[in-house]
C-alpha positions as CSV (number, residue, x, y, z in Angstrom):
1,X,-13.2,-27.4,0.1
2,X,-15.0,-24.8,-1.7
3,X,-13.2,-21.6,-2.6
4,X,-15.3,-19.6,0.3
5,X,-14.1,-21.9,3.0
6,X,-10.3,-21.2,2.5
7,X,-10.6,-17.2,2.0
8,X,-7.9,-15.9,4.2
9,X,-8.9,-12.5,6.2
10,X,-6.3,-11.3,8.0
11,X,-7.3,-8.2,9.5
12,X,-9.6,-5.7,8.8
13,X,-8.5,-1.3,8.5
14,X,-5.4,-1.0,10.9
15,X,-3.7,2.3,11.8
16,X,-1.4,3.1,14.6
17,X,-1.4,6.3,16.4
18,X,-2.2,9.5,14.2
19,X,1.0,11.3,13.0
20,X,-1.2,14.6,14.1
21,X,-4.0,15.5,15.7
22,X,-6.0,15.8,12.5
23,X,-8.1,12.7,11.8
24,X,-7.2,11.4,8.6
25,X,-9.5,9.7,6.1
26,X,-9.5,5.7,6.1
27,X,-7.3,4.5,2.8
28,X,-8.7,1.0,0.6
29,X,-5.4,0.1,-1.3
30,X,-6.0,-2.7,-3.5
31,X,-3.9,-4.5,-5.9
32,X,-6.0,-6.3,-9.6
33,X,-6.9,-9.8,-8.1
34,X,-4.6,-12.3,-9.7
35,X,-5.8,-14.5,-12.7
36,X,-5.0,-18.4,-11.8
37,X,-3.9,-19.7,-15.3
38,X,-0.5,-19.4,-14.2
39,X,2.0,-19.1,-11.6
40,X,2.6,-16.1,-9.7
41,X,5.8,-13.9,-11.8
42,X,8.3,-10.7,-10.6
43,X,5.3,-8.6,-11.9
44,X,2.6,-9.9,-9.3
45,X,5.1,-9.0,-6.7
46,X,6.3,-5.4,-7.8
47,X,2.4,-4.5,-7.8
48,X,1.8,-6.4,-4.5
49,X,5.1,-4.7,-2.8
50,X,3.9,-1.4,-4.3
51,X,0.7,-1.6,-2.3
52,X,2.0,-3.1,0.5
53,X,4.0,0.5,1.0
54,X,1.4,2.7,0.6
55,X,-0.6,1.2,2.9
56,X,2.5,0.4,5.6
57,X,3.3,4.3,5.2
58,X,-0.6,5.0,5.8
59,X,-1.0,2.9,8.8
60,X,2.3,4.7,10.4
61,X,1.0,8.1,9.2
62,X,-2.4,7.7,10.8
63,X,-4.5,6.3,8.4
64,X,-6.9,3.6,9.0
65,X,-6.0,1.3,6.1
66,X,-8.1,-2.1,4.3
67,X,-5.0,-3.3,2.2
68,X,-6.7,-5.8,-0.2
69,X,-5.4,-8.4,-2.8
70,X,-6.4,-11.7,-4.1
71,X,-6.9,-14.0,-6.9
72,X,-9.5,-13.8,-10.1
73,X,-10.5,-17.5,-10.2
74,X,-12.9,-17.8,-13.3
75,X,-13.2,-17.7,-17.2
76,X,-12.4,-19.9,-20.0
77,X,-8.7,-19.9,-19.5
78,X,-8.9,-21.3,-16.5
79,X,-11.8,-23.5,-17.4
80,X,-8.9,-24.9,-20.2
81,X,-6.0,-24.6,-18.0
82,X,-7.6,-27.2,-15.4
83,X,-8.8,-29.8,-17.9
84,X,-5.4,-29.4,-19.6
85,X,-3.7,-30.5,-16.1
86,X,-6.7,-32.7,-15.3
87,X,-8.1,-30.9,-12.8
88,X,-11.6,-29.4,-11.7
89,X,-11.7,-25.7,-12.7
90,X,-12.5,-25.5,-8.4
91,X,-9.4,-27.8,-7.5
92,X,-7.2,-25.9,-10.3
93,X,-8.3,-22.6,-8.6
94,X,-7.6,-23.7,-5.4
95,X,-4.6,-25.0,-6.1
96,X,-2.9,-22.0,-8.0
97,X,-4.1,-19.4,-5.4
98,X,-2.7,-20.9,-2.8
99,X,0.5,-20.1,-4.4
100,X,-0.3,-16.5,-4.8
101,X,-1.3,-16.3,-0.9
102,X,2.2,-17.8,-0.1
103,X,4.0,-14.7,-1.4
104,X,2.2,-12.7,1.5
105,X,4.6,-13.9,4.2
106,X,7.4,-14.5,2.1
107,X,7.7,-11.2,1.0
108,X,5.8,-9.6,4.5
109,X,2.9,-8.1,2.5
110,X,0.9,-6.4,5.0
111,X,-2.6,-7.5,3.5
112,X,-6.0,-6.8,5.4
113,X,-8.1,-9.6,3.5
114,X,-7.2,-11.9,0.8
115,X,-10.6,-12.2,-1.8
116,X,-11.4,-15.0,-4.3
117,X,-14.0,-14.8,-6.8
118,X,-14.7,-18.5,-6.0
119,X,-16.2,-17.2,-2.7
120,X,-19.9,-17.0,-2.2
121,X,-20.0,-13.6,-0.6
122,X,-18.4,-12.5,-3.9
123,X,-21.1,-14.3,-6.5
124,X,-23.5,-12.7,-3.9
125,X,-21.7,-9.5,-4.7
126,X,-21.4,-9.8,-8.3
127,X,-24.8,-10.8,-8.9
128,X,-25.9,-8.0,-6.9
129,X,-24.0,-5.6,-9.1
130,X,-25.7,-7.4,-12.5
131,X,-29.1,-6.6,-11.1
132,X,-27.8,-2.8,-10.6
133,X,-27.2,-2.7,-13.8
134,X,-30.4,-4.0,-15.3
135,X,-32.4,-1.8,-12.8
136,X,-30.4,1.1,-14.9
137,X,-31.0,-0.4,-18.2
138,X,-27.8,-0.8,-19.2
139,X,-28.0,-4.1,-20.1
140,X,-29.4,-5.5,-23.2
141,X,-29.4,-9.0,-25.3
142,X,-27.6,-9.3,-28.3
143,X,-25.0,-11.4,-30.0
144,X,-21.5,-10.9,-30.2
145,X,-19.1,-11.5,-33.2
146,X,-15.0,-10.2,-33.4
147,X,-12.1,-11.1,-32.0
148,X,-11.4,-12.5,-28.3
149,X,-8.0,-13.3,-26.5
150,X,-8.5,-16.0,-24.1
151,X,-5.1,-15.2,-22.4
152,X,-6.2,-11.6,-21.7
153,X,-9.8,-12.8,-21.4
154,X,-10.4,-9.6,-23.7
155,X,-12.1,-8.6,-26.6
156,X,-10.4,-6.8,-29.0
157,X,-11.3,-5.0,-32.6
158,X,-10.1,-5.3,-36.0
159,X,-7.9,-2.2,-35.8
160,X,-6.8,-3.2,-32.1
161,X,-4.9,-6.2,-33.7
162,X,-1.3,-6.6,-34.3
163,X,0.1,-8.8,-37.0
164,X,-3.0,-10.8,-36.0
165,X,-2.7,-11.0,-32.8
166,X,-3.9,-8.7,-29.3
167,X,-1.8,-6.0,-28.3
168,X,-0.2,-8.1,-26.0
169,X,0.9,-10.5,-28.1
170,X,-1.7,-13.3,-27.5
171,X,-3.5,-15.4,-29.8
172,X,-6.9,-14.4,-31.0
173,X,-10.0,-16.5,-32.2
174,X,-13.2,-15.5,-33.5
175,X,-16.5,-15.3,-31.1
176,X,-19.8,-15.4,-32.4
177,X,-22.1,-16.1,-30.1
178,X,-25.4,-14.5,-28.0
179,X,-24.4,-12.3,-25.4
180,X,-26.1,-9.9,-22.4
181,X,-24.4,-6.5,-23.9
182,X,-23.4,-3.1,-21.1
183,X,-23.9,0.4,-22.9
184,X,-20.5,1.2,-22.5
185,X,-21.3,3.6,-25.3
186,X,-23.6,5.9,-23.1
187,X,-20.8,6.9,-20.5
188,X,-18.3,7.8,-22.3
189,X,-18.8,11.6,-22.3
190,X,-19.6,11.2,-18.7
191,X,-16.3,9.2,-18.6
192,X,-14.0,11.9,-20.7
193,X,-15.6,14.8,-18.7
194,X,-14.5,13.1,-14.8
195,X,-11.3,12.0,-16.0
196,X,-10.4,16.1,-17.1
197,X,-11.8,17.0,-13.8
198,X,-9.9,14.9,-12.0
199,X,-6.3,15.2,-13.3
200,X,-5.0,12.8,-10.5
201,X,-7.6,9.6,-11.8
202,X,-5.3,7.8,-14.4
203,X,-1.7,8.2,-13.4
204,X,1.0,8.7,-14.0
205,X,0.1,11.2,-16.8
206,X,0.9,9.3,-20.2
207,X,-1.5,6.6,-19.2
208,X,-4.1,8.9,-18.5
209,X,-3.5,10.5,-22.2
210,X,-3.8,7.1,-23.4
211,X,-7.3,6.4,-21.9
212,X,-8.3,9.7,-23.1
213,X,-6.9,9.1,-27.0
214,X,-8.7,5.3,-26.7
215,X,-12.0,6.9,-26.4
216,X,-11.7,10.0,-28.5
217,X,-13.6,7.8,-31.4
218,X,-16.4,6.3,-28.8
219,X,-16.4,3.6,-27.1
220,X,-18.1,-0.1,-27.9
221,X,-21.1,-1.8,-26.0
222,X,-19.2,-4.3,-24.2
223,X,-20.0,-8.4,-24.5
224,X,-20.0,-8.7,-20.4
225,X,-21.8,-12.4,-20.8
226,X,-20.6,-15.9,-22.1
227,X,-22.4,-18.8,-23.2
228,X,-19.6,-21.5,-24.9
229,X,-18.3,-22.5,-21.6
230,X,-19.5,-22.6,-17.6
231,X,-16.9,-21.8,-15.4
232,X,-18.2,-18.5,-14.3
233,X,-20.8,-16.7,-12.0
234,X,-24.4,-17.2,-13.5
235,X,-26.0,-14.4,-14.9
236,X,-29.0,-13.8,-12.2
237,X,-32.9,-13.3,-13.5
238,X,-35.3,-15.0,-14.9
239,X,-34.3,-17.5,-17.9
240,X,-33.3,-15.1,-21.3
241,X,-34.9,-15.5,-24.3
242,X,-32.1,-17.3,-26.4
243,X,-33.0,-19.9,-24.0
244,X,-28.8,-20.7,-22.9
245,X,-27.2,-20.2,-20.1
246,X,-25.3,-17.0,-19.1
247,X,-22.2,-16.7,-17.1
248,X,-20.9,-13.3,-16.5
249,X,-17.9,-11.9,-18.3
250,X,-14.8,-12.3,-16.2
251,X,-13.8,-8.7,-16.1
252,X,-17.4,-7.8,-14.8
253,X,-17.2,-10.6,-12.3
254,X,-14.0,-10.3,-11.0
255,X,-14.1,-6.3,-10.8
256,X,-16.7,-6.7,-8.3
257,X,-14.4,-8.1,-5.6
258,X,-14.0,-4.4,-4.4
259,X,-17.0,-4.0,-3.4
260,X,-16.9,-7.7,-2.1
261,X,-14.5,-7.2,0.5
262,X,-16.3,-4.1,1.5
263,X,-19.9,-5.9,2.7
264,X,-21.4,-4.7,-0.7
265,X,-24.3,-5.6,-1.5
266,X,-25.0,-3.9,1.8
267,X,-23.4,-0.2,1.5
268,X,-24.5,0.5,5.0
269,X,-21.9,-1.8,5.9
270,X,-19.3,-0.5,8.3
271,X,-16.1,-1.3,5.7
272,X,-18.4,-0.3,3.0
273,X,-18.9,3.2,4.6
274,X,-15.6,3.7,5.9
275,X,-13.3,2.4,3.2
276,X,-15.4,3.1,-0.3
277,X,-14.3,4.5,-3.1
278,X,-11.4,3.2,-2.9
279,X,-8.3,5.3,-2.7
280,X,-6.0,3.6,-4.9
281,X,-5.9,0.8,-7.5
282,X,-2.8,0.0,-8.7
283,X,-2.3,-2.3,-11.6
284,X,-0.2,-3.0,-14.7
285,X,-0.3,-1.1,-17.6
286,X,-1.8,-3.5,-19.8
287,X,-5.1,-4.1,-18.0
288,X,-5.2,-0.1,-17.5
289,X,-8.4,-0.3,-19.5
290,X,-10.3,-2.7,-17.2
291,X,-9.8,0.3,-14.5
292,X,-9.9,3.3,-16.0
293,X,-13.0,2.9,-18.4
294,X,-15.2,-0.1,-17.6
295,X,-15.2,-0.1,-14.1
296,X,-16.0,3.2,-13.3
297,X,-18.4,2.9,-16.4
298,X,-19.6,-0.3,-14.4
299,X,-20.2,1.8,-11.4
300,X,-21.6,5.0,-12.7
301,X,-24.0,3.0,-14.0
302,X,-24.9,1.3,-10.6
303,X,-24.7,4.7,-8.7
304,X,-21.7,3.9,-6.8
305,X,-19.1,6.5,-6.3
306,X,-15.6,6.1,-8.8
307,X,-12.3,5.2,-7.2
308,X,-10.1,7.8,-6.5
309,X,-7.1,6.9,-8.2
310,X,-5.6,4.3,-10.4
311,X,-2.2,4.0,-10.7
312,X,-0.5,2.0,-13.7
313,X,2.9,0.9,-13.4
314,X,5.4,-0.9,-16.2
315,X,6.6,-4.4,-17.4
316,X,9.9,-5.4,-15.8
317,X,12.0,-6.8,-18.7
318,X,15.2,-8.8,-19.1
319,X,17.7,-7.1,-21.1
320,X,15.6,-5.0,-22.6
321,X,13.0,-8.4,-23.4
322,X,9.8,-9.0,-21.7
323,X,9.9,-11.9,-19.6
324,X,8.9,-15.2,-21.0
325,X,8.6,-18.7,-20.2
326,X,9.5,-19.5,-24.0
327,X,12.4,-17.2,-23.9
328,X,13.6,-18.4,-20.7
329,X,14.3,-15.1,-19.0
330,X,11.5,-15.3,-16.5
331,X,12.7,-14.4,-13.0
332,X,11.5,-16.8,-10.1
333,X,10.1,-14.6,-7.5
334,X,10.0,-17.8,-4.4
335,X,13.1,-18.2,-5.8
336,X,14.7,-14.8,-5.2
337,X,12.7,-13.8,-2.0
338,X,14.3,-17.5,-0.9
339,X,18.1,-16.7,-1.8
340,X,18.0,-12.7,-0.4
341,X,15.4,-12.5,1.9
342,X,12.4,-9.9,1.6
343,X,14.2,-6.7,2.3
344,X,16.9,-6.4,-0.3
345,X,14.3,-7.6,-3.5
346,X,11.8,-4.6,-1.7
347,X,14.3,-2.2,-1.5
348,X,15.6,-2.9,-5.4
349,X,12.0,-3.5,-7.3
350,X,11.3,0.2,-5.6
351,X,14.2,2.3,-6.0
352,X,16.3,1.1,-8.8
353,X,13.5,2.2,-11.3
354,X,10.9,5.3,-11.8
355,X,7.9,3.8,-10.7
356,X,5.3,3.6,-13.5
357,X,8.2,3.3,-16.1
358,X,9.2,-0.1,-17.3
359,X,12.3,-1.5,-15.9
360,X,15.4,-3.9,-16.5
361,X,16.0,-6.8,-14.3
362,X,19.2,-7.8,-13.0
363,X,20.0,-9.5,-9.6
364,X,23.7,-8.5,-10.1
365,X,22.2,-4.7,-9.7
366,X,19.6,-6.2,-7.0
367,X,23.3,-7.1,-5.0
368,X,25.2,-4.1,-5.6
369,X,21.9,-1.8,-4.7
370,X,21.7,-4.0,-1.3
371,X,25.1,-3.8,-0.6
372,X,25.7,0.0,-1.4
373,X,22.1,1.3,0.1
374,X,21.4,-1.2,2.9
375,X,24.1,-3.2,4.2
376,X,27.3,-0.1,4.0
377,X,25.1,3.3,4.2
378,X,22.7,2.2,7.0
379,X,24.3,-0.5,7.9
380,X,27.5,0.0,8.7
381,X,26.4,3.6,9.9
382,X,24.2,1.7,12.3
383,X,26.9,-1.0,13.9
384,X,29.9,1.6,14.0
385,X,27.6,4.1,16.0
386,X,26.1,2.0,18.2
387,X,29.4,0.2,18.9
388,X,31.2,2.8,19.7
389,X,28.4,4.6,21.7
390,X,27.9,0.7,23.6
391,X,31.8,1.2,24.2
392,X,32.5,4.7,25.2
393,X,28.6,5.7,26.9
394,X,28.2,2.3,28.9
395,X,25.9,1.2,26.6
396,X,23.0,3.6,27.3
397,X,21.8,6.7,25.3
398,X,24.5,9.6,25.8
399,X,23.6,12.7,27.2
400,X,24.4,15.8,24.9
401,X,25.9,19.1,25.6
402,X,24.9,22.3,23.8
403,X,23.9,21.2,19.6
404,X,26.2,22.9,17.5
405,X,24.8,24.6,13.8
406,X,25.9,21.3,12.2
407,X,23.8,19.0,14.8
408,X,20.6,21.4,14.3
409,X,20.9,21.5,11.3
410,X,20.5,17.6,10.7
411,X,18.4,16.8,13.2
412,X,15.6,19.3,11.2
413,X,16.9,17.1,7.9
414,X,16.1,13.9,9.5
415,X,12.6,15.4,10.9
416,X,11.6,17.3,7.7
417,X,12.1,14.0,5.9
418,X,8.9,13.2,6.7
419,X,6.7,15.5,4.5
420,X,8.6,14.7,1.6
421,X,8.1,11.0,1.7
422,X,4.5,11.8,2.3
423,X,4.2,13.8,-1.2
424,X,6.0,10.9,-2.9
425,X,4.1,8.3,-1.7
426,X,1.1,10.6,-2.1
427,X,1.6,10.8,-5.9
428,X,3.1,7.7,-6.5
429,X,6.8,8.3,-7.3
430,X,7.8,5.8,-5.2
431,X,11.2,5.0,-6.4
432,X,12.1,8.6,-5.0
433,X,10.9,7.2,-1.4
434,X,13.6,5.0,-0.8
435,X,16.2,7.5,-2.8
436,X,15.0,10.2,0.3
437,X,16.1,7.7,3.4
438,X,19.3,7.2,1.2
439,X,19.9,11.1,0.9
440,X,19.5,11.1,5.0
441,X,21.4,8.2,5.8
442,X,24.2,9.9,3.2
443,X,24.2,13.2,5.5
444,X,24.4,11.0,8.7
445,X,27.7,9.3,7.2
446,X,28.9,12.6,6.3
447,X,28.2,13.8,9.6
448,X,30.4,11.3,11.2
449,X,33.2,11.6,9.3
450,X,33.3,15.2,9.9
451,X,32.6,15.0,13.4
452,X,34.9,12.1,14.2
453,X,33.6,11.1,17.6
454,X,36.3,8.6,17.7
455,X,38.6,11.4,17.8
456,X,37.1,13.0,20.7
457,X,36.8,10.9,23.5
458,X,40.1,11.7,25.3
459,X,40.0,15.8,23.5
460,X,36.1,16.8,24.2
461,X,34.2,13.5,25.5
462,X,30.5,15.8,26.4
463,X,31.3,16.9,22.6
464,X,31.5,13.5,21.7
465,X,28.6,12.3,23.8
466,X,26.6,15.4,21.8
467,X,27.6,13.8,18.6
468,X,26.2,10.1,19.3
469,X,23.6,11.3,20.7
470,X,22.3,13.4,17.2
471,X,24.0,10.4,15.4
472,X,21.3,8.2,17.4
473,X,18.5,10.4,16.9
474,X,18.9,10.5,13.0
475,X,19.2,6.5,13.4
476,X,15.8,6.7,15.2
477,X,14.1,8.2,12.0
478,X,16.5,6.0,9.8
479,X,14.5,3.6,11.0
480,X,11.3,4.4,11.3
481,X,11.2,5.7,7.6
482,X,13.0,2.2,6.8
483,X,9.5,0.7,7.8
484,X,7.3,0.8,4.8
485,X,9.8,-0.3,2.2
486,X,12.0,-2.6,4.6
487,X,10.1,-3.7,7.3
488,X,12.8,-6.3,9.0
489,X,15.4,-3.8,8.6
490,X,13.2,-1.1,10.1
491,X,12.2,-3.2,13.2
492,X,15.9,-4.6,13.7
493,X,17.2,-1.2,14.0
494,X,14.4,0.4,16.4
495,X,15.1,-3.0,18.6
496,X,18.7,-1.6,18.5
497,X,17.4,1.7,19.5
498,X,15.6,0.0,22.5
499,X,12.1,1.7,21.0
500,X,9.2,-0.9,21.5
501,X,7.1,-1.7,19.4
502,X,3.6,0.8,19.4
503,X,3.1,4.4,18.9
504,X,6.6,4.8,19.3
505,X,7.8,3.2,16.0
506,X,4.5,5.2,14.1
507,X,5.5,8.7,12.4
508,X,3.5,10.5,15.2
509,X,7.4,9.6,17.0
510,X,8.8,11.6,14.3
511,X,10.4,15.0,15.4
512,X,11.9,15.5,19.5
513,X,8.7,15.2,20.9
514,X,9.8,11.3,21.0
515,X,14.0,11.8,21.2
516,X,15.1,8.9,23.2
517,X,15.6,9.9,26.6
518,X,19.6,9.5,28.1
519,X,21.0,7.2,30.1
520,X,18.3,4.7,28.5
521,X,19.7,1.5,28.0
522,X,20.7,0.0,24.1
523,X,21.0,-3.3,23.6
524,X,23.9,-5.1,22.6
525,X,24.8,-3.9,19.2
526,X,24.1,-6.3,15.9
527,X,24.8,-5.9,12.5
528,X,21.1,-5.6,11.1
529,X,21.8,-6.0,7.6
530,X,24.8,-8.3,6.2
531,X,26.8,-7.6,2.9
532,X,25.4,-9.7,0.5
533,X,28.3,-12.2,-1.8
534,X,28.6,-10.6,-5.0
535,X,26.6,-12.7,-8.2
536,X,29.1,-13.4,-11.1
537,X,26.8,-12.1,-13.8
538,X,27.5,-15.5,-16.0
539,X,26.1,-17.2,-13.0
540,X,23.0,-15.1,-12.6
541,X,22.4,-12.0,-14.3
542,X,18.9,-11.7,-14.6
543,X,17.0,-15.2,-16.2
544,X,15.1,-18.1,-14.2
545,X,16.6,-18.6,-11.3
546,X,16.2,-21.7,-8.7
């Protein structure tokens, strides 16, 4: 089947109830579409799971949301990598995305629409976009000669090279041959000037100075055409004058699958006009350039608005060593997902490092973060409260006497939780989001060691009926700010808490506006998260794993 006929759309902008009253604007959240030369790695899923909380906090925080990810299907390298495995490039393409979609449920990433560039609503798109930039005459026939990295599928200068090879590491070869080229040089004042106005653009911070000292000397007319191989969109128009074939360069191409998913070329479209420019684009650090330079560039120049933010995040490494298939330190992520389940490899990619920093893999951390943070904090804070409540309250919600200064006083910590996560999600730090639930569920363990309701069931039962009842409460928002980073955890414990599933379990429940109501029933008490066997760090420390 064609690549069109198996793109996966799974919904389209959902939101539950507003958190306030206040409309809040829709949110496009999209991760860099994936390149198929290879299999999908530990990276592909920290920028996925990234997204994936953003736009879960959105939806729960009132925001419409188009969550969007996919694969980047053309080029030479894939053109090679399919007649190296004796494939079609088509057949290769579909073959390899299929593997990316399958992380989606594995790792329950809430995604609105799954893109490939194989589809013809995106050549449609793309081509679209090459005319817009014709009609602006920024495109002009030339011939290119330097350096190109197939692997990266990116041009690179003379001074750009390290001990002759790209920045990355991948081999280089020499290019000479006729090319459609984009004034990339015109924009860049225009570039320079919205990325000082706009301090929040390029984040976090260092990356931004890092686009900003790349094009202090100018920037390049960029090659955005191939001729040496055919496994591309064709350039549109009328035949060029060197008389060869054009496809489009793979960057330009597979940029435009933004505006794809949106209805673009039609801008009156109703995604297009609700969800563009897109809110956030998060990708790794070394395709910031892509992002932060030619695309807006691209769009500028087809007099489309500029995204709002893009977000660059680091490498995970191995022992302080990138990841490698040579070195044999690449971590398996159908593997991992497979042996812990999606919950404890979310809740350790996002809090164990500062997001946007690189970070050091080790699934013996990965077990002692799940054990500490999920299964003995909320956890066990979760089965010996309900229990006990199940036991001593026939198994309903208690009713409470008079709140003592202690019970006030975390019942507003639970409740003002919320505004805080907001501002980290908001600006990205999204290791502190899950470090924020731990602080609350931390307070909440405190509380019941102090409070010892245990210890007041024969001595002041209505005081201990006041303190599962606050205990309760706090577990309410436990869980509901469990959601975006642990989704089965979150949902297992509001099923404890008897809330169903709708506007009750969105942040609009946050605060007492939504307390549950006593004498409700609870149902029979579960462990919702179990401790998980310790990993001998001989055994599995951090390399391949499966």
């Amino acid at each position: 089947a064609p690549g069109g006929s198996r793109a996966l759309r799974v919904r389209s902008g959902r939101a539950f109830a507003s958190a306030s009253a206040v409309a809040k604007e829709p949110r496009f959240i999209t991760t860099p579409i994936y390149y198929v030369n290879g299999q999908p790695h530990i990276g592909h899923v920290y920028t996925s799971l990234a997204c994936d909380v953003v736009a879960r906090f959105s939806r729960l925080d009132g925001h419409k949301v188009l969550f969007l990810t996919g694969t980047d299907e053309h080029g030479q390298k894939v053109e090679q990598s399919a007649c190296k495995a004796g494939e079609s490039p088509q057949d290769f393409a579909d073959r390899v995305s299929d593997t990316f979609r399958a992380l989606l449920p594995l790792y329950d990433f809430s995604a609105d629409q799954f893109i490939r560039t194989t589809e013809a609503r995106h050549k449609e798109a793309a081509a679209a976009l090459w005319s817009a930039l014709v009609e602006s005459g920024d495109l002009y026939l030339g011939a290119y000669e330097g350096w190109y990295s197939v692997r990266d599928e990116c041009f690179y200068t003379e001074e750009e090279l390290v001990d002759g090879n790209a920045p990355t590491g991948a081999e280089v070869e020499w290019v000479a041959e006729s090319s459609y080229f984009f004034r990339l040089s015109r924009y860049r004042q225009r570039l320079e000037e919205h990325i000082l106005a706009n301090p929040d653009f390029i984040g976090p911070a260092s990356r931004r100075n890092e686009v900003l000292a790349f094009m202090r000397d100018g920037l390049r007319d960029l090659s955005v055409s191939r001729t040496t191989f055919t496994w591309g969109v064709p350039v549109p128009g009328p035949p060029p004058p060197d008389g060869l074939s054009h496809v489009m360069y793979v960057w330009l191409d597979a940029l435009t699958n933004y505006l794809t998913a949106l209805g673009y070329p039609d801008t009156e479209a109703a995604d297009f006009r609700s969800f563009w420019p897109a809110s956030l684009h998060v990708v790794g650090k070394d395709i910031l350039r892509f992002y932060a330079i030619y695309w807006p560039a691209f769009l500028m120049a087809a007099g489309l608005p500029l995204p709002k933010r893009v977000f660059a995040h680091g490498w995970w490494m191995n022992e302080g060593e990138k990841m490698s298939k040579s070195v044999g330190n690449v971590v398996d992520p159908v593997a991992l997902v497979q042996r812990y389940g999606p919950d404890p490899v979310r809740h350790f990619l996002l809090s164990d490092v500062t997001f946007g920093a690189d970070g050091d893999f080790s699934e013996k951390k990965l077990v002692e973060s799940s054990n500490a943070k999920l299964a003995n904090e909320l956890g066990n804070l979760a089965y010996r409260t309900l229990s006990f409540t199940q036991k001593q309250c026939g198994g309903a919600v208690p009713a409470p006497d008079a709140f003592s200064e202690d019970d006030l006083q975390l019942l507003a910590e639970a409740a003002a939780l919320l505004p805080q996560l907001r501002t980290h999600v908001d600006s990205m730090a999204l290791h502190r989001y899950s470090q924020g639930v731990s602080g609350l569920a931390s307070a909440a363990n405190r509380y019941i060691d102090v409070q010892a309701p245990w210890a007041l069931k024969k001595s002041d039962p209505a005081r201990m009926r006041t303190v599962l009842y606050v205990l309760i409460e706090v577990l309410r928002h436990l869980a509901l700010y469990s959601q975006p980073v642990t989704p089965r955890i979150g949902a297992a414990l509001l099923e404890q808490l008897g809330v169903p599933e709708g506007g009750g379990r969105s942040f609009a429940a946050v605060g007492e506006g939504s307390a549950l109501q006593p004498g409700q029933p609870l149902p029979p008490p579960r462990i919702v998260f179990q401790r998980i066997e310790e990993v001998d760090e001989a055994e599995g420390g951090g390399g391949e794993i499966g």
